[in-house]
C-alpha positions as CSV (number, residue, x, y, z in Angstrom):
1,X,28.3,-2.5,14.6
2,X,25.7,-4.0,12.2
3,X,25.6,-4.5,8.5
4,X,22.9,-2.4,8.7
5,X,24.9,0.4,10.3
6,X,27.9,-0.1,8.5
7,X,26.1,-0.2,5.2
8,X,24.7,3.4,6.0
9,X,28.4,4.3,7.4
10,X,30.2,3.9,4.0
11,X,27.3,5.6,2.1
12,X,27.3,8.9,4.4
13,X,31.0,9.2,4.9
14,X,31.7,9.0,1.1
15,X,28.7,11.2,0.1
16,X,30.1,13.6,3.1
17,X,33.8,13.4,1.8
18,X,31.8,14.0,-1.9
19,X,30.7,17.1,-0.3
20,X,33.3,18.3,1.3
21,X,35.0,18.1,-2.2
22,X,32.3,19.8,-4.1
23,X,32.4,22.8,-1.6
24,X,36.0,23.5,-2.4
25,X,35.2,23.2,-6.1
26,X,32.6,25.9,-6.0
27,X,34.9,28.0,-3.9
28,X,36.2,28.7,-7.1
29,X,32.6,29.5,-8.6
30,X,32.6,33.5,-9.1
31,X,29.4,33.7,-7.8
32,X,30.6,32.2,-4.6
33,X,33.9,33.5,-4.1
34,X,34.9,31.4,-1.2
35,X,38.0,29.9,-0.1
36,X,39.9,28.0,2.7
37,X,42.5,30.6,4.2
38,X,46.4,29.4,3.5
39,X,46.2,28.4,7.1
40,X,43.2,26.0,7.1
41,X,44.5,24.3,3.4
42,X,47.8,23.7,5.2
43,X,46.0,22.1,8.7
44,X,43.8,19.4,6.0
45,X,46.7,18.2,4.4
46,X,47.8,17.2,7.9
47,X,44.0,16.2,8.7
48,X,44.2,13.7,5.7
49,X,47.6,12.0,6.5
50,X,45.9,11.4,9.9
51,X,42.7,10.1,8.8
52,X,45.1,7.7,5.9
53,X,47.0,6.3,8.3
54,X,43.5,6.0,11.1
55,X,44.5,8.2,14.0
56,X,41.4,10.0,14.8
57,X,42.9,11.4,18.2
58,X,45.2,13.5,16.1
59,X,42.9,14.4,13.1
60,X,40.6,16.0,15.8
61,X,43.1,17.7,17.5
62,X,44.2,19.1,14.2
63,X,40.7,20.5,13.7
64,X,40.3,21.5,16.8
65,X,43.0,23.9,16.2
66,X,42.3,25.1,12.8
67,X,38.8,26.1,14.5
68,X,40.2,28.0,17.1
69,X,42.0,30.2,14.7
70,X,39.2,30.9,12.1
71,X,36.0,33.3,12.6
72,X,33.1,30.9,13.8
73,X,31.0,32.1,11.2
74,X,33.6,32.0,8.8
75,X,33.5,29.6,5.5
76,X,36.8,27.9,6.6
77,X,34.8,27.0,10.0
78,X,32.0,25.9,7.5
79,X,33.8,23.5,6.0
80,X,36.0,22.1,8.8
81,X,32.8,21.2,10.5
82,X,32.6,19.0,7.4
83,X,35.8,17.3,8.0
84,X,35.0,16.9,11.5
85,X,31.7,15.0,10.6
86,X,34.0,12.1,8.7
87,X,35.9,11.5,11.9
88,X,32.4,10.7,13.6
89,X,31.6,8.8,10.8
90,X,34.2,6.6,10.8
91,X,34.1,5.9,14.3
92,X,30.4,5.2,13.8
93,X,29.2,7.7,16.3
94,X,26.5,8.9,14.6
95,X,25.0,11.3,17.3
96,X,28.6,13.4,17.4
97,X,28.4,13.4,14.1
98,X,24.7,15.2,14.2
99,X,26.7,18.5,15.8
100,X,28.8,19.3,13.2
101,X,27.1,18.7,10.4
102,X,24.1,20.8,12.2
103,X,26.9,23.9,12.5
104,X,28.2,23.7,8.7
105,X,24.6,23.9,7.3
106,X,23.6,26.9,9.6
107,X,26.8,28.5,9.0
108,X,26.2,28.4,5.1
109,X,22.3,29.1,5.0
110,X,23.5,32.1,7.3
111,X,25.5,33.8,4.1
112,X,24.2,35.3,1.3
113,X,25.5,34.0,-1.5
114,X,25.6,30.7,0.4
115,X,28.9,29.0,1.3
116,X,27.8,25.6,-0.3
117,X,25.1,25.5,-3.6
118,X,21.7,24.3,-3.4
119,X,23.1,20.2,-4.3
120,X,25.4,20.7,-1.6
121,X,22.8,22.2,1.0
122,X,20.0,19.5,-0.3
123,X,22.7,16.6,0.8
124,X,23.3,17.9,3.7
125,X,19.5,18.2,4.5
126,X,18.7,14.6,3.5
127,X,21.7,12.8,5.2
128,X,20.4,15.2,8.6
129,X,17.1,13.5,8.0
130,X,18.6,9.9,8.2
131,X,20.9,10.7,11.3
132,X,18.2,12.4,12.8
133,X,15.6,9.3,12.2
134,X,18.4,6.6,13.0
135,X,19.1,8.2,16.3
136,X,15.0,9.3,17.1
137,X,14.5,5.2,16.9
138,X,17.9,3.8,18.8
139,X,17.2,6.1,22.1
140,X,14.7,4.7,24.7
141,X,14.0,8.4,26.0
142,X,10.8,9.2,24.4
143,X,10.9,13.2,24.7
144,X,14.4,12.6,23.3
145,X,12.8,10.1,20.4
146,X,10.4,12.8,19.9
147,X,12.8,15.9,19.5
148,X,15.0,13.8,16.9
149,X,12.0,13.0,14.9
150,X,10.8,16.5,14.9
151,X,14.6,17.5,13.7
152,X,14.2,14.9,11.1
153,X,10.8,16.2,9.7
154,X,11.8,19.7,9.7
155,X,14.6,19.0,7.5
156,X,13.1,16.2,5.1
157,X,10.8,19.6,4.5
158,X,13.2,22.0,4.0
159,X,14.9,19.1,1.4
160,X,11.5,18.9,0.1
161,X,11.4,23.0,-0.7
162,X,14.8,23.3,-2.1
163,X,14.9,20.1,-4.7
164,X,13.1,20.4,-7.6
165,X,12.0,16.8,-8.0
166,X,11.2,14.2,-5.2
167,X,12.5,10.6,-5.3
168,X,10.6,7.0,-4.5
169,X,13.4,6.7,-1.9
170,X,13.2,10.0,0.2
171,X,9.0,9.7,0.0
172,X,9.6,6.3,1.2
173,X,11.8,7.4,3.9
174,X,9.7,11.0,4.4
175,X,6.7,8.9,4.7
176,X,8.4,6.0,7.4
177,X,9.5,9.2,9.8
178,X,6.0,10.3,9.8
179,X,4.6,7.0,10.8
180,X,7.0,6.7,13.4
181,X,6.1,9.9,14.8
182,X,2.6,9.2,14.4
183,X,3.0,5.9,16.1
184,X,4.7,7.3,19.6
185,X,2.4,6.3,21.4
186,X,0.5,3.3,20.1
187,X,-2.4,3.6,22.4
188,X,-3.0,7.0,20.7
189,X,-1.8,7.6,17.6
190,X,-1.6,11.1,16.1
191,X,-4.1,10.7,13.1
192,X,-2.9,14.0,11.8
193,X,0.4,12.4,11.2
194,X,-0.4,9.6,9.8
195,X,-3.1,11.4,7.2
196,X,0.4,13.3,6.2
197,X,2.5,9.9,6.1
198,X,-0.4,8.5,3.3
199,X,0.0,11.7,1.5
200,X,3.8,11.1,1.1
201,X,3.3,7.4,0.1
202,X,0.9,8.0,-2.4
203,X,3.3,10.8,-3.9
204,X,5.8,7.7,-3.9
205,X,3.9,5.6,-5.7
206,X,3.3,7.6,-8.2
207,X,6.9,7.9,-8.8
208,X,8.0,4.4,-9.4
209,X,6.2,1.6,-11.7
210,X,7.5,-1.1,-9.6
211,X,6.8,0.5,-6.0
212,X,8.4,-1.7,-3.5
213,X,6.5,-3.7,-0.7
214,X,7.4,-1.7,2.1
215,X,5.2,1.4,0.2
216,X,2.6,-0.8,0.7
217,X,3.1,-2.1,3.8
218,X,3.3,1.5,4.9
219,X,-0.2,2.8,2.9
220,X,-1.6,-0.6,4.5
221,X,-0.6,0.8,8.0
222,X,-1.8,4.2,7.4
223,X,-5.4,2.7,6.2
224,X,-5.8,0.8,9.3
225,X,-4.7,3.8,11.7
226,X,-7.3,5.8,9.7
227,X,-10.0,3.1,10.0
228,X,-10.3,2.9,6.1
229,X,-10.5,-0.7,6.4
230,X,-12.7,-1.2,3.2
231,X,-9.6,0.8,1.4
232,X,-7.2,-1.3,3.7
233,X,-8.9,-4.7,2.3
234,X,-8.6,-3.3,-1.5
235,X,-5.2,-3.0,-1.0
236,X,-4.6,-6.6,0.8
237,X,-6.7,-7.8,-2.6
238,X,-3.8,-6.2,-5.2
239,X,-1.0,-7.9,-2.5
240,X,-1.9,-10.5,-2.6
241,X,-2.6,-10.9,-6.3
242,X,1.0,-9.1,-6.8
243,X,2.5,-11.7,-4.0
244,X,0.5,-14.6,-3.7
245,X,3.4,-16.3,-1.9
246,X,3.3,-14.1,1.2
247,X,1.6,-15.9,3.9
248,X,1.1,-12.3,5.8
249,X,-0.6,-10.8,3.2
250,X,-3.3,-13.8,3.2
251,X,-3.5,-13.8,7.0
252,X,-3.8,-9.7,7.0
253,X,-6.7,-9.8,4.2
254,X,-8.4,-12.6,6.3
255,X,-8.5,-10.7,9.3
256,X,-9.7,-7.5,8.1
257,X,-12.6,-9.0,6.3
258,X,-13.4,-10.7,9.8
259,X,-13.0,-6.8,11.6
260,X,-15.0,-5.5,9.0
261,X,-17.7,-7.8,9.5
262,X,-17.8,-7.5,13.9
263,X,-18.1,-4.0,12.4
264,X,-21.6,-4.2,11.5
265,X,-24.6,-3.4,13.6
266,X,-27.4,-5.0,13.4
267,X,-28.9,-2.6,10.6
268,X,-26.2,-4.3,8.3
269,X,-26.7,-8.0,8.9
270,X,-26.3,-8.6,5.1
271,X,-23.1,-6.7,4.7
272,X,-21.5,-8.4,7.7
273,X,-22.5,-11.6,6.1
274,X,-21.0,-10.7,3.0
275,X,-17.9,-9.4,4.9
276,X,-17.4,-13.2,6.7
277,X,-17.9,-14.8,3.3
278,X,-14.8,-13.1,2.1
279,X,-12.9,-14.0,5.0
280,X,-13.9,-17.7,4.1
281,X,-13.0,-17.6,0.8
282,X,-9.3,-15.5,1.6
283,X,-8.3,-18.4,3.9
284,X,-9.6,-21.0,1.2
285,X,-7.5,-19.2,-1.2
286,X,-4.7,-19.1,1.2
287,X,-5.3,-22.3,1.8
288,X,-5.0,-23.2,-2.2
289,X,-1.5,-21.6,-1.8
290,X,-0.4,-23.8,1.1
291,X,-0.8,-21.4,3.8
292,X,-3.0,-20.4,6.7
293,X,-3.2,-24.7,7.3
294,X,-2.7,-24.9,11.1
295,X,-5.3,-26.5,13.4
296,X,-6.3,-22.7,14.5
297,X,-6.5,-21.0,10.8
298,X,-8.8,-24.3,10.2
299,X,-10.8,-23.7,13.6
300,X,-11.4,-20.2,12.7
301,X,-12.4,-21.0,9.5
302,X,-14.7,-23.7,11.2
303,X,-15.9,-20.8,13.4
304,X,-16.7,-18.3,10.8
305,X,-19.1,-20.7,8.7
306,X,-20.5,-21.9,12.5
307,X,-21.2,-17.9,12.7
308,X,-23.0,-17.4,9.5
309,X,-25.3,-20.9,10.1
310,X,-23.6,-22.3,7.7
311,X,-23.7,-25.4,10.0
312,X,-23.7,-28.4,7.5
313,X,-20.1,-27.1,6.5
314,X,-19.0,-26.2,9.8
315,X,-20.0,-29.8,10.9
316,X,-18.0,-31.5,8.2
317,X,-14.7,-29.4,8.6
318,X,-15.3,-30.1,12.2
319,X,-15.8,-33.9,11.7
320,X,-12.8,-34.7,9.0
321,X,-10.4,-31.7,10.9
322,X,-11.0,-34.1,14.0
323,X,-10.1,-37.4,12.2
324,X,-7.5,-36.7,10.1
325,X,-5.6,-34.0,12.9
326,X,-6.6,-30.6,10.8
327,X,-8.2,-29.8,14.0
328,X,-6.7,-30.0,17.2
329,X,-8.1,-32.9,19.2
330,X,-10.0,-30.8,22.4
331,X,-13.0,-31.3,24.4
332,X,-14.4,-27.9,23.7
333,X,-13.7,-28.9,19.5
334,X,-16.2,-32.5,20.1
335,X,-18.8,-29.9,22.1
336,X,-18.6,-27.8,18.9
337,X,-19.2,-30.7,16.5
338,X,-22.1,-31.9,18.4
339,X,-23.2,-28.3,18.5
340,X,-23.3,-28.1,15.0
341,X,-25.6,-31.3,14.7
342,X,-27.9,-30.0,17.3
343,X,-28.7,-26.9,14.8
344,X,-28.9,-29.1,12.2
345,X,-31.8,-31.0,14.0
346,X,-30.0,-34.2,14.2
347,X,-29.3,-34.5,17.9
348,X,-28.3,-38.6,17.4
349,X,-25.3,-37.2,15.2
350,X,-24.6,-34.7,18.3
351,X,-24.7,-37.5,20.7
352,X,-22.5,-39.8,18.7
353,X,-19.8,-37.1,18.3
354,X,-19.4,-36.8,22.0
355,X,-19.6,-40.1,22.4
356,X,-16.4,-40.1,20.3
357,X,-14.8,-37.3,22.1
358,X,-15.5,-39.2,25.5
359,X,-13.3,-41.7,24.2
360,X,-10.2,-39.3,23.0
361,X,-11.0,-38.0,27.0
362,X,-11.8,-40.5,29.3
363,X,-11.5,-38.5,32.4
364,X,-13.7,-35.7,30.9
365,X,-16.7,-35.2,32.9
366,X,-18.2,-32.6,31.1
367,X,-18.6,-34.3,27.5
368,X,-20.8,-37.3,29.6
369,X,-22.8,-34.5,31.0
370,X,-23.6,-32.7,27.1
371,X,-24.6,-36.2,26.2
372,X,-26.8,-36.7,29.0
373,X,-28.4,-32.9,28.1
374,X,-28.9,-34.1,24.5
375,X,-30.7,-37.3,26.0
376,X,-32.6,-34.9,28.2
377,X,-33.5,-32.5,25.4
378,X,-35.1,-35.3,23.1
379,X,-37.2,-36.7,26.5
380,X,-35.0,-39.7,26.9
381,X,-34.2,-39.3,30.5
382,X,-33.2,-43.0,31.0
383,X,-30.7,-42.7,28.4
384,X,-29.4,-39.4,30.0
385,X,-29.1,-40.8,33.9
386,X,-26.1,-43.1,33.1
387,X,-24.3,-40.3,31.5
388,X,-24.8,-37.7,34.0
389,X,-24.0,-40.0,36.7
390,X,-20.7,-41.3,34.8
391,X,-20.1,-37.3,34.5
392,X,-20.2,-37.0,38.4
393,X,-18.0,-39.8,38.8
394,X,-15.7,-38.2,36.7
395,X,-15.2,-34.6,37.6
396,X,-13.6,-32.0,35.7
397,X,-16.9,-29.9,35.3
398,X,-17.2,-26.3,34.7
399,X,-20.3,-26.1,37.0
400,X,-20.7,-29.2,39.1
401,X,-23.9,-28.5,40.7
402,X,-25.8,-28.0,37.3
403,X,-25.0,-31.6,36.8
404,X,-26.0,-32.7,40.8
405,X,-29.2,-30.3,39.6
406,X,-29.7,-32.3,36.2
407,X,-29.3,-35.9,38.0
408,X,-32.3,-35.2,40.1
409,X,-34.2,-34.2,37.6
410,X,-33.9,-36.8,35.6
411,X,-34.0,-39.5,38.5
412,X,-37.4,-37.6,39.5
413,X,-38.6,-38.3,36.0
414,X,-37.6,-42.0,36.2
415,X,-39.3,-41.8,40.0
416,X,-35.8,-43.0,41.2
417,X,-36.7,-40.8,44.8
418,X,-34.2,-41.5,46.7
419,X,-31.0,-41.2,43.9
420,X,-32.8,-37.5,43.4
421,X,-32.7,-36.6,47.0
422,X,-29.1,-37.5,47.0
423,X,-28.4,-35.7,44.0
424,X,-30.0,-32.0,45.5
425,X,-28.7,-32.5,48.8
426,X,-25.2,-32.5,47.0
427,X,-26.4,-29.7,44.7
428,X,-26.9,-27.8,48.0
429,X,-23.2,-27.7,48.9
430,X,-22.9,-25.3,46.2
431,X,-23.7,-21.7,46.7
432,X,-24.9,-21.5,43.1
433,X,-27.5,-24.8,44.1
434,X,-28.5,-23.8,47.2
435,X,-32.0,-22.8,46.2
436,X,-33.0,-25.1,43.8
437,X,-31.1,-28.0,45.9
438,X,-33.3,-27.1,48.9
439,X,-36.5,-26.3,46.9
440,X,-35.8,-30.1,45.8
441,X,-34.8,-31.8,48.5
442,X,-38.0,-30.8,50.2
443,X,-40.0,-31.8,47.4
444,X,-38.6,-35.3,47.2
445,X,-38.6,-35.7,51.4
446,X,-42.3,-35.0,50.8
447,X,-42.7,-37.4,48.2
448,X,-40.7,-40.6,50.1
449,X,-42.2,-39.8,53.3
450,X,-46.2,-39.6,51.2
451,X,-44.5,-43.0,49.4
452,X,-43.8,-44.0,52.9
453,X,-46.9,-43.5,54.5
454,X,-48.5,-45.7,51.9
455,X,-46.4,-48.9,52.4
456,X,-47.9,-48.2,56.2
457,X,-51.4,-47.9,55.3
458,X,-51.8,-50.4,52.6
């Protein structure tokens, strides 16, 4: 059993043997003139010595018999069902004990006067709520799950009619059973449900002036369900002034700005904008706290500024995260830097980035090929051939016959004929270079044999 369990064990089998008291007090109420028969008082005493000295066999069988003597709608049956409950209690079987406590309250909301008052009845009610909700999340049958939960809501309702003030505790509870039924099935959640479980939590909070976390957790949950993100991230802004030391909290109000902002159509540039500026300055904050400091909260970070142009910052993050380890130390991370350089018009910086990165990865093929493209884009194709050729040897290239493609190019360019023709002939033995690596190759075979024909002639 777990502490968990056992915890809610002693707390329901003494507020059922509280119960189970308090109905034999009011048997002496004159408005509810109700009493155990001379029979039935004699059989409990036996029932108690059993349950004193822990033989559950025998205290059942005593019940059992006191029930087949006594009219089943009968107070005495009302309030052995009771009794019956604490043997299920004890034992921790918690779905037995569902039955009998089921049968006492029907048997006394059946009377008029009622057997037990309306404290009794309202007990009754709420501790049916928890079984009901403890055994609705334990079983892996979902249309069982999903009978339990409806038990458990009916009754938290009729708790809810009969007691003349709520509590923080049973909205909190009220309010977690209607999430969980609104959360079935995650892949489509019953909105309905989950507009009544914010309605309960925001009853709760009202209730309390120090509302605990999980109120908010829930409301948070709710929010998000109901698409209220803007509400969600007001919320995630009083957490996380509340809680500053909860790394969650800082990684939740990150990500919802970022949601918010891939929100946005193109209508709402400026709001999107402003929604990835927050995101910045949550994981700064959280930053500022000590959290959200691994190499991917500092790439997104990186990523987010990169997104908004903000390349000049991007590029630094980039360039110290690489140095000093902030950054993991990738391939794709030195394409990025150089990336960033490139938009800030300073293709050199670009270059010497990958430069760097072909360094930290000698076998990388593809960061000799961006340098040679960054050559080729600033029309210095002899500075680019070396590269791309040191790409081919090599290897690891995501599309090997754009660099076969690029080296006769640029070998064209430098009028080195017969490395070109090489170069498209092995671009052909791609099926993405077939066409351009035939279109060339002909091209060039024309030009050596027009280069050839000249050496004849002259």
């Amino acid at each position: 059993m777990s502490r968990h369990q056992s915890t809610f064990l002693r707390r329901l089998t003494a507020a059922c043997a509280a119960i189970a008291l308090a109905v034999t007090v009011v048997a002496q109420q004159a408005e509810r003139n109700y009493s155990p028969s001379d029979d039935t008082s004699e059989g409990l005493i036996k029932y108690k010595e059993a349950m004193d000295a822990k033989n559950y066999a025998q205290a059942h069988t005593i019940l059992d018999g006191l029930l087949k003597k006594t009219a089943p709608d009968s107070y005495d049956a009302a309030l052995i069902h009771q009794y019956r409950l604490q043997i299920y209690l004890q034992n921790g079987e918690f779905a037995k004990a569902i039955e009998p406590m089921e049968k006492s309250l029907q048997l006394s909301e059946a009377k008029r006067p009622t057997y037990f008052d309306e404290r009794v009845t309202r007990e009754l009610y709420y501790y049916l709520v928890q079984l009901y909700f403890q055994e609705g999340n334990q079983t892996k049958n979902a249309t069982l799950a999903a009978q339990y939960l409806d038990k458990a809501d009916k009754a938290m309702q009729q708790w809810i009619k009969i007691t003349p003030q709520t509590n923080a505790d049973a909205q909190l509870l009220f309010a977690q059973l209607l999430i969980t039924r609104g959360m079935q099935n995650p892949d489509k959640p019953d909105l309905d449900m989950i507009k009544r479980a914010l309605e309960q939590v925001e009853i709760g909070l009202l209730l309390t002036n120090r509302p605990r976390d999980t109120y908010y957790v829930l409301k948070l949950v709710c929010l998000q369900q109901l698409d209220r993100n803007e509400e969600a991230a007001e919320l995630l802004e009083l957490l996380v002034k509340i809680k500053p030391d909860s790394s969650t909290y800082w990684q939740q109000l990150a990500a919802i700005y970022l949601n918010l902002a891939a929100g946005q159509d193109e209508k709402h540039a400026t709001k999107a904008e402003m929604y990835n500026i927050r995101s910045i300055v949550s994981i700064e904050r959280a930053q500022s706290h000590g959290f959200m400091n691994t190499p991917k909260d500092h790439f997104n970070l990186i990523g987010i500024y990169f997104n908004i142009a903000q390349y000049e910052k991007a590029a630094e993050l980039l360039d110290s995260g690489l140095k000093s380890g902030a950054i993991e130390n990738d391939p794709k991370n030195w394409e990025l830097l150089a990336l960033s350089y490139q938009q800030l018009q300073r293709p050199l910086k670009g270059v010497e980035a990958l430069k760097q990165g072909a360094k930290a990865f000698p076998n990388s093929g593809q960061l000799e090929f961006q340098i040679a493209q960054i050559y080729t884009s600033i029309d210095k194709p002899a500075d680019a051939l070396p590269h791309i050729q040191a790409a081919i040897a090599k290897g690891n290239l995501s599309k090997p016959y754009q660099a076969y493609l690029s080296l006769a190019y640029t070998a064209y360019t430098l009028q080195k004929y017969d490395i070109a023709l090489e170069a498209a002939q092995k671009a052909t033995e791609y099926p993405e270079g077939v066409r351009d690596g035939e279109n060339m190759v002909k091209a060039l075979k024309d030009i050596i044999q027009d280069r050839e024909n000249k050496r004849k002639t002259s």
